[in-house]
C-alpha angles and dihedrals in degrees: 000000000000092000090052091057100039082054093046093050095049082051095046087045089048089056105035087051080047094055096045085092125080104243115193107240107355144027122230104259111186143348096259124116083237092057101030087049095052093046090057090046096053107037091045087235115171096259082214095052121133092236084052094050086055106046087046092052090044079052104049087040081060105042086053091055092050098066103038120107118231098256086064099037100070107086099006083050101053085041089050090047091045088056090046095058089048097052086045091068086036087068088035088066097039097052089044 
């Protein structure tokens, strides 16, 4: 259960750094492709843009993390959360 909520809280801090900017229609409201896709779609936003690199990589990272079953999460698990929290103050410093 500790590593749910340790991913739930690096997707809830992705998105809350993300949103620290004013966009100019719509949030980013979750870590999807959906909802990636339709932020970058509605806010106009370069879809080769740095900041968008990194939100699809936290979310790949993520995803990663999500489907994997407890024997293979231990190390792999401590490495991928250790790359999450880099690219999160990656996108601190992008969005300023």
């Amino acid at each position: 259960m500790n590593e749910f909520n340790n991913r739930i809280a690096a997707q809830r801090q992705v998105l809350q750094l993300v949103n620290r900017k004013k966009w100019e229609k719509e949030e980013l409201l979750g870590l999807s492709s959906k909802a990636i896709e339709r932020w970058i779609s509605v806010n106009r936003i370069d879809p080769e843009s740095r900041l968008v690199e990194l939100v699809k990589t936290a979310s790949a990272k993520l995803f990663f993390l999500a489907n994997k079953s407890q024997e293979q999460i231990s190390e792999n698990y401590k490495i991928i959360s250790k790359e999450i929290a880099v690219i999160s103050q990656t996108i601190e410093q992008e969005i300023g």
